[in-house]
C-alpha positions in Angstrom: 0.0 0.0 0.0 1.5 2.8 -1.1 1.6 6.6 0.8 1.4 8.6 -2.7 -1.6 8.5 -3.8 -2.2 7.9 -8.0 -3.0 11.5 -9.7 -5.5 9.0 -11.6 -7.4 8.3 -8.1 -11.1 9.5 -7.6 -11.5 12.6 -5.4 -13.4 10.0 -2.5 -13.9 6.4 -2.0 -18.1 6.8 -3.2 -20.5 6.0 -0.6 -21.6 2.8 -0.2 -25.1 2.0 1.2 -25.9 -0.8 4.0 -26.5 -4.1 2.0 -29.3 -6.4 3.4 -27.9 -9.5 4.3 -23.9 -8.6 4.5 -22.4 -7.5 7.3 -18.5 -6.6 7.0 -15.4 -6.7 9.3 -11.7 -6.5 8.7 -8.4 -7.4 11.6 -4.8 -6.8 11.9 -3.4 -9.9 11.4 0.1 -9.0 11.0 0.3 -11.5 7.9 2.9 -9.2 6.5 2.0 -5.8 6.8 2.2 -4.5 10.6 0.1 -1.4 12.0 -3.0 -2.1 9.0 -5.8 -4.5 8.6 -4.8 -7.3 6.3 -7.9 -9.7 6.6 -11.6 -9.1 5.4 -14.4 -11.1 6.8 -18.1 -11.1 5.1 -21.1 -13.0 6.2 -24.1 -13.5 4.0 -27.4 -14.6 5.6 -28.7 -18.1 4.4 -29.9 -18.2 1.1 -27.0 -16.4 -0.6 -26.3 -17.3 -4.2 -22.7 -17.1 -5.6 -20.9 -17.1 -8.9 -17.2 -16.6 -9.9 -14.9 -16.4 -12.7 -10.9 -16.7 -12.0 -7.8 -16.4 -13.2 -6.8 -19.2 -16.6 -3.4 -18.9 -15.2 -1.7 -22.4 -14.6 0.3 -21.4 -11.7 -2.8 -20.2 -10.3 -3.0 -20.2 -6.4 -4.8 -22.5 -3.5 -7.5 -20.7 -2.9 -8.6 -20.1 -6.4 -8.8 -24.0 -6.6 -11.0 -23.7 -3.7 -13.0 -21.3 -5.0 -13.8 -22.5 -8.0 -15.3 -25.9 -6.5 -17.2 -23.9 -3.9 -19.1 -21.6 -6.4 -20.2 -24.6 -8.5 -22.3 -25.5 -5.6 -23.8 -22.3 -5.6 -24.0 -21.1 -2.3 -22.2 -18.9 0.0 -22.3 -17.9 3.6 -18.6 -16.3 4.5 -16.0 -14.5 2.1 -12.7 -14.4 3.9 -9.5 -12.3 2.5 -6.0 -12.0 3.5 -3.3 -9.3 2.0 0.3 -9.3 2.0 0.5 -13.1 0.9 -0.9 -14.3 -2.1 -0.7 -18.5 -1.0 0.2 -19.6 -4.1 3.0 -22.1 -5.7 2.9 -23.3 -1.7 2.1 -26.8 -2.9 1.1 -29.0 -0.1 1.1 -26.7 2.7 -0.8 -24.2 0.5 -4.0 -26.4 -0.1 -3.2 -27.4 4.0 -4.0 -24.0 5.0 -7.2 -23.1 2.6 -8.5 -26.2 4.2 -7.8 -25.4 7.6 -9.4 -21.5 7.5 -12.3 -23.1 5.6 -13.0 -25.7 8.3 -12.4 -23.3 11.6 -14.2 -20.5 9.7 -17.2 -23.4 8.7 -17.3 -24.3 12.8 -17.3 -20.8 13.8 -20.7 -19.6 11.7 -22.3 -23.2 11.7 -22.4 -22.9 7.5 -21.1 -26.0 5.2 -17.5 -25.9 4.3 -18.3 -25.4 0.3 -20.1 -22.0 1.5 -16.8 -20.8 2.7 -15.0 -18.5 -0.1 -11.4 -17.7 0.5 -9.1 -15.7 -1.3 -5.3 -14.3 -0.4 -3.2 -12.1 -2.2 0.6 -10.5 -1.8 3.8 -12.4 -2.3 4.0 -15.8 -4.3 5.6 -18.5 -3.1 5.4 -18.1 0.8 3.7 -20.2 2.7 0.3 -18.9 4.2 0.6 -18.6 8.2 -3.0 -19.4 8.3 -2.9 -19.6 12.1 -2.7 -15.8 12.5 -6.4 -15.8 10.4 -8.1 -18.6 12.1 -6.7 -17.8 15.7 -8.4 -14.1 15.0 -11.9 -15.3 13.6 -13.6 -14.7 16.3 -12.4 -11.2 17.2 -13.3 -10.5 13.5 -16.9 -11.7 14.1 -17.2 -9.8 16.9 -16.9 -6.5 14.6 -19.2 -7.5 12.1 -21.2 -4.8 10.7 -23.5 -3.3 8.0 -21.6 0.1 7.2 -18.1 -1.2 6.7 -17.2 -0.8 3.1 -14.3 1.8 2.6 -12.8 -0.5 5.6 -13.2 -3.8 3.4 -11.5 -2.2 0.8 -8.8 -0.8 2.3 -7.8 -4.5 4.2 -7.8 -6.0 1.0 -5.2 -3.8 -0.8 -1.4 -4.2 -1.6 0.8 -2.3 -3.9 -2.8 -0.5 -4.8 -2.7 3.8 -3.4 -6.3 4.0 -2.9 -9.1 1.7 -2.3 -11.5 0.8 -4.9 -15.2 0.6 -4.5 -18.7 1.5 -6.5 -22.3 1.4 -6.3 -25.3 1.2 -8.1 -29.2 0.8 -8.0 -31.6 -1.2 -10.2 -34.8 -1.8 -10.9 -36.6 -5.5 -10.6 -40.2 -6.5 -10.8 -40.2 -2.6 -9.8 -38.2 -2.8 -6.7 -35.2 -1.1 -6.1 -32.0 -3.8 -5.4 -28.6 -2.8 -5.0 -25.3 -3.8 -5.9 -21.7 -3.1 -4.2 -18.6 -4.3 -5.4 -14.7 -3.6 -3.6 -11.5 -4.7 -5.5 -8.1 -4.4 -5.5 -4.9 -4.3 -8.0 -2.3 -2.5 -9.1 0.2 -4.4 -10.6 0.2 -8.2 -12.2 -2.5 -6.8 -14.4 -3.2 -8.6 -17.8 -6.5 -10.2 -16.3 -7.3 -13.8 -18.1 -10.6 -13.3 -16.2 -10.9 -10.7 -13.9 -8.5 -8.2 -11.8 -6.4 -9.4 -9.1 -9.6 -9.7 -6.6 -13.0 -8.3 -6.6 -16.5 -9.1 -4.8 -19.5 -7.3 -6.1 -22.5 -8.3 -3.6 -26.2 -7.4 -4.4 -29.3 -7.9 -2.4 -31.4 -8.9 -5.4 -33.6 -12.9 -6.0 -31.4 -14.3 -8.5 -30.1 -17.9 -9.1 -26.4 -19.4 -9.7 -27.2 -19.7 -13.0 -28.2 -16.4 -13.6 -25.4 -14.7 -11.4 -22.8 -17.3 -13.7 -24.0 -15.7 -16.8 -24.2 -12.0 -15.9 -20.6 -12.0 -14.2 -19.0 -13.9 -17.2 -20.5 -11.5 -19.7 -19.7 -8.6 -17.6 -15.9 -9.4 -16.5 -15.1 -9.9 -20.6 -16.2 -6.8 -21.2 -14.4 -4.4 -18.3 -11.9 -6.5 -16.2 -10.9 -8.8 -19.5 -10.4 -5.7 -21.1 -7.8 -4.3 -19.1 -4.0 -4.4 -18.6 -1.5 -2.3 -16.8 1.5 -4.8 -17.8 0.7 -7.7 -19.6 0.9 -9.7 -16.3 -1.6 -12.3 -15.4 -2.1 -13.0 -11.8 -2.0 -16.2 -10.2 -4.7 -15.3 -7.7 -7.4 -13.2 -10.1 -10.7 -13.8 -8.6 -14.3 -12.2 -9.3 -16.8 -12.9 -7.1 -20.6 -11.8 -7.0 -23.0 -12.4 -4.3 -26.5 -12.0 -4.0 -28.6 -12.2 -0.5 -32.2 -12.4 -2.4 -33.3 -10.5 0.5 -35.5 -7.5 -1.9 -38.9 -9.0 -2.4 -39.0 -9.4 -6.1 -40.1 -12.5 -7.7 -37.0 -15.3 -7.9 -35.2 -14.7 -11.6 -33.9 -17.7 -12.7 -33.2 -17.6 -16.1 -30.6 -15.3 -17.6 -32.7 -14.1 -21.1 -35.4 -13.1 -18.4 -36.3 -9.2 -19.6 -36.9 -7.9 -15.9 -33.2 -8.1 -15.7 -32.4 -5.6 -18.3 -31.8 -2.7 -15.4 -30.0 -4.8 -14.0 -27.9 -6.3 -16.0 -26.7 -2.7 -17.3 -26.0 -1.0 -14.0 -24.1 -4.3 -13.4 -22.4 -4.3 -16.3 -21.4 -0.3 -15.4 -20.3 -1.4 -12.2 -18.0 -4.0 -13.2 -16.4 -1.0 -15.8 -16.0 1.3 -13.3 -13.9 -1.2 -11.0 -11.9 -2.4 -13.7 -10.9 1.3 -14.5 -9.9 2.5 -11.2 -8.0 -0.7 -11.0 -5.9 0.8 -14.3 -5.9 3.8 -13.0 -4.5 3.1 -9.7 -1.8 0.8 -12.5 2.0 1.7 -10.2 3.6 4.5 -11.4 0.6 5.3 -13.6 -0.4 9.2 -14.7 -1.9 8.5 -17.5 -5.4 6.2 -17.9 -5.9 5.2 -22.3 -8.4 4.3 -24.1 -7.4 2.0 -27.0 -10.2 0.9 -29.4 -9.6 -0.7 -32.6 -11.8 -1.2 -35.7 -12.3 -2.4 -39.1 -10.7 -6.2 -37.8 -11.5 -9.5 -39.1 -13.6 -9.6 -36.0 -14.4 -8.9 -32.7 -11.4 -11.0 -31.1 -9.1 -10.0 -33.7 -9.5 -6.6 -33.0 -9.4 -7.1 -29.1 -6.0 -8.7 -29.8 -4.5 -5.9 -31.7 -6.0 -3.2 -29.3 -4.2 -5.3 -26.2 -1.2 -5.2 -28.5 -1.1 -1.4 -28.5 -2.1 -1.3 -24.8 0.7 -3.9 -24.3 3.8 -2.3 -25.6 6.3 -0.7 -23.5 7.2 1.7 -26.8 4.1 2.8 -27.0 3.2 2.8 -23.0 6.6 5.0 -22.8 6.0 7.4 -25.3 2.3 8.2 -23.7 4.0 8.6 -19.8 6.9 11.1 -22.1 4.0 12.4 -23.6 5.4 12.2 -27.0 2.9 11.7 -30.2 5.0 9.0 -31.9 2.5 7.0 -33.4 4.2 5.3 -35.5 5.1 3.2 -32.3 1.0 2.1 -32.6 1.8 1.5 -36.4 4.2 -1.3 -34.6 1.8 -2.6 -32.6 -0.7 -3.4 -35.0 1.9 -5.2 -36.9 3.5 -7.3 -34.2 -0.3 -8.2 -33.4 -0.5 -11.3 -35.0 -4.1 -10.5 -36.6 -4.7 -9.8 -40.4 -4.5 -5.8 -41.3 -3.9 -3.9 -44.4 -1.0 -2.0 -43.9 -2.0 0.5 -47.0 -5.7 1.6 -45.2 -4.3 1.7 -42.0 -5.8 4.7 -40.1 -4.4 5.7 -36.7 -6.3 8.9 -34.8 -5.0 10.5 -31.2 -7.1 12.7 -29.5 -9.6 12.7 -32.1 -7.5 13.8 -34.2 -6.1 12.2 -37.4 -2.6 11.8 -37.6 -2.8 8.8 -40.4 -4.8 7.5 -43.0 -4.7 4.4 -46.0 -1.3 3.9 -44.7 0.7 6.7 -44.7 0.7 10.2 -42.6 -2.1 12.5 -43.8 -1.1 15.7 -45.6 -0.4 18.6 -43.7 -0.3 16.4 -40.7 0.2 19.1 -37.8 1.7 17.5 -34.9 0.4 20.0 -32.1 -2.9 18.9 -31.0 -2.1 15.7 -30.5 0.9 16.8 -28.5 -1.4 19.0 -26.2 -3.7 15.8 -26.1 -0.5 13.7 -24.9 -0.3 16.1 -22.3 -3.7 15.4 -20.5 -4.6 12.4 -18.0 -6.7 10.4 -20.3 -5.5 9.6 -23.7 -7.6 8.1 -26.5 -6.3 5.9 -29.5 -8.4 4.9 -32.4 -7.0 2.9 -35.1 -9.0 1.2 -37.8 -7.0 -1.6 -39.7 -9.1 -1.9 -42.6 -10.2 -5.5 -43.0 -13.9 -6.1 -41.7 -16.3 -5.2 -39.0 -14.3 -6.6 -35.7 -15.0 -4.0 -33.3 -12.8 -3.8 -29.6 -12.3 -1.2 -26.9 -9.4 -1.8 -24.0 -7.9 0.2 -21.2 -4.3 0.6 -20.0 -2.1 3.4 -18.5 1.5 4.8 -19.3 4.4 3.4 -18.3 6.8 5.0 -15.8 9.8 4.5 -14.1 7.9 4.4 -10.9 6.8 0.9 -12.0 10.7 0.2 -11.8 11.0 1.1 -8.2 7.6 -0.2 -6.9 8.4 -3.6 -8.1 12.0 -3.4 -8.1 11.5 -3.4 -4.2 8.0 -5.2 -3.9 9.7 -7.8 -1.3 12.3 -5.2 0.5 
């Protein structure tokens, strides 16, 4: 956790309202970290429905395994997080310790093991001293409360400089339901699935199915769009939870239309995370917008725009704010998608600095500096082959990313 705040940040952490059927608490554990929280407890009342999406990595950590065989079952009681050690590539003694927290967190609430969610994050390769979390259960319960959010964020954070929240209300059947999501990340940020951690909690009827469906759709659109350096975590975990505790008829299917509301203001509040997680990216000043056109199709064109987003050429030259797009020109190329080099258009700022392949005439290099000099930058480039369509979101590249992960450990 970092004392400068990103320039990127949001002026406050955005008020969250009470939740009906979470309660929240976070400890000092002293994991890691000493004189801050590092653990986040949740409880969910009976009847909680949970879905998750996680990281593709094949290094990925203990409690992801664990995760993703409990939100099969589709149920959930208790969320419990740790910072400052990720638990993963700990072999034996890392599935050893998810099993222990889940059992001694399981006895404490009187819930079934597979409604126990775990998920760690921090340094790879140490082994979890899950001791210090299941010896403190207890005094966590004891703290348990409605109006704890900016707290749940803040325990869960690393390398991140601010805590990350959002909220949002929607419509069902008529009645107002409410969704809140946290996360965290900073670094390790090429999500196969999601960022590094995030739990989005709503107090709306709906089933595992449904939840599996909206959260898969919504993470490839804002956290699988997303990279601060081409990193994917071992511990990426989305979760969303949902109490059913607003009296709305039970939506079980997915194509239902009452969940159009819904669905968008979830959608919007998966976005928002993900971009605060770029923009909270270490060392970053700069939050861009990269959307490419004209591909063979819609993955195609995602996979050129991460190619942009991607490069350390062209993530350099945004953070020196220096309009050399011929570094995007690059991108495209190295891409490994079909594009035609002579109707190749490239536009910064909104304005067009190439088109059919070559610079356009009179091509006056000033805007587009000024434009480089602002906090969000936006790249357009159409590669003239079809109709593939993709928008992504990265930040600049600094030499502050140097020294935060030069001494991550130290």
């Amino acid at each position: 956790m970092s004392a400068t705040i990103s320039p990127l940040a949001p002026a406050a952490f955005p008020a969250l309202p009470v939740l009906a059927g979470v309660r929240l608490a976070t400890h000092e554990c002293a994991i890691r970290y000493k004189g801050r929280t590092d653990l986040l407890l949740v409880e969910m009342e009976a009847g909680t429905h949970v879905a998750g999406v996680y990281t593709k990595s094949l290094t990925c950590s203990a409690p992801v395994d664990w995760c993703k065989q409990a939100s099969a079952k589709g149920s959930a009681r208790l969320l419990i997080v740790n910072s400052g050690n990720a638990n993963a590539f700990t072999g034996a003694a890392g599935v050893a310790s998810v099993t222990r927290t889940v059992e001694a967190a399981a006895a404490e609430f009187g819930c079934k093991k597979s409604e126990v969610f775990v998920a760690s994050t921090g340094t790879i390769g140490v082994v979890l001293p899950d001791e210090r979390i299941t010896e403190n259960l207890g005094a966590a319960r004891a703290k348990l409360k409605a109006e704890f959010w900016p707290e749940a964020a803040s325990a869960i954070m690393t390398t991140d400089t601010f805590a990350k929240g959002a909220t949002r209300r929607a419509e069902i059947d008529g009645k107002t339901v409410t969704i809140n999501g946290i996360a965290k990340g900073a670094g390790m940020i090429a999500p196969d699935m999601a960022t590094m951690l995030s739990f989005v909690f709503t107090d709306a009827n709906l089933s595992h199915d449904v939840l599996q469906d909206l959260l898969k759709k919504g993470a490839d659109r804002s956290f699988n769009s997303i990279t601060v350096d081409s990193d994917t975590s071992t511990s990426d975990t989305l979760l969303l939870f949902a109490t059913a505790k607003v009296d709305h008829a039970a939506v079980k299917d997915a194509a239902d239309t009452r969940l159009k509301d819904f669905k968008a203001k979830l959608f919007d509040l998966l976005l928002d995370l993900s971009h605060q997680v770029v923009k909270d990216g270490e060392g970053a000043t700069k939050f861009v917008e990269v959307t490419v056109t004209g591909a063979a199709g819609d993955k195609a064109a995602k996979r050129i725009a991460l190619a942009i987003a991607n490069s350390p050429l062209v993530k350099t030259a945004i953070a020196g704010e220096d309009a050399n797009w011929g570094r995007v020109v690059m991108a495209v190329g190295k891409a490994g998608e079909k594009a035609d080099r002579d109707k190749l258009s490239i536009a910064i700022g909104g304005v067009q600095v190439a088109k059919d392949g070559e610079v356009v005439p009179g091509y006056d290099e000033a805007p587009v500096t000024a434009h480089m000099k602002g906090q969000n930058i936006v790249i357009e480039t159409d590669v003239g082959i079809g109709k593939g369509r993709a928008t992504v979101w990265t930040c600049d590249l600094t030499h502050a990313y140097i020294d935060i992960n030069g001494s991550y450990r130290t």
